[in-house]
C-alpha positions in Angstrom: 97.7 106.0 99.6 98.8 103.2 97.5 97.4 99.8 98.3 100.0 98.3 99.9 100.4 100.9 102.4 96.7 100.1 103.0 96.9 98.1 106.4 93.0 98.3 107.3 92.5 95.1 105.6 94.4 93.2 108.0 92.7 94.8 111.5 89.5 93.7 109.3 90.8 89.8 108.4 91.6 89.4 112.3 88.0 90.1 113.1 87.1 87.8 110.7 88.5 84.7 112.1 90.7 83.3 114.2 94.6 83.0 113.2 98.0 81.4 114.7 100.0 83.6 117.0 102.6 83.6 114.3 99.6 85.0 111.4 98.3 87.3 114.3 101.8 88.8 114.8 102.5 89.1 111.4 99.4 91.0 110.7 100.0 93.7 113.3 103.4 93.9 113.3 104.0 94.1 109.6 106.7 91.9 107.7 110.4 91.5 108.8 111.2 88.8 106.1 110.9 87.0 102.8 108.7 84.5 103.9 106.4 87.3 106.0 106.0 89.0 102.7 105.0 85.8 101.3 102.7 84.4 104.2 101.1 88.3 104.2 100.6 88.0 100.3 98.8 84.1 100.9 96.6 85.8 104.1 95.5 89.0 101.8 94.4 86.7 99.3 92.7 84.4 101.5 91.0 87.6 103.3 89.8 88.9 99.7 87.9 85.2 99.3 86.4 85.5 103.0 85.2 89.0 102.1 83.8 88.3 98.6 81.6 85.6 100.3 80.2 88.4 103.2 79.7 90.5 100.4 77.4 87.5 98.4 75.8 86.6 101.6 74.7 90.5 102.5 73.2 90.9 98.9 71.0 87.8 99.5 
């Protein structure tokens, strides 16, 4: 499985926080657009910074 079939980040990143309807949709019902890839690409990045600091906080 190649990493972007990988969806179990996104389940993960909606625990993590709360979103907008429109973020929340996107990241269960995958992207339809341009911009959806786009927004996706700007949430997955913003989801690897939330779960870098977890990570710093566990090994504390």
């Amino acid at each position: 499985m190649n990493k972007l079939d990988d969806k179990s980040w996104q389940k993960d990143f909606l625990n993590m926080k709360s979103h907008s309807p429109s973020d929340a949709k996107l990241l269960m019902g995958g992207v339809k657009s341009l911009k959806d890839a786009w927004r996706l690409g700007v949430l997955h990045v913003e989801y690897e910074r939330l779960k870098k600091i977890q990570e710093e906080k566990l090994q504390q």
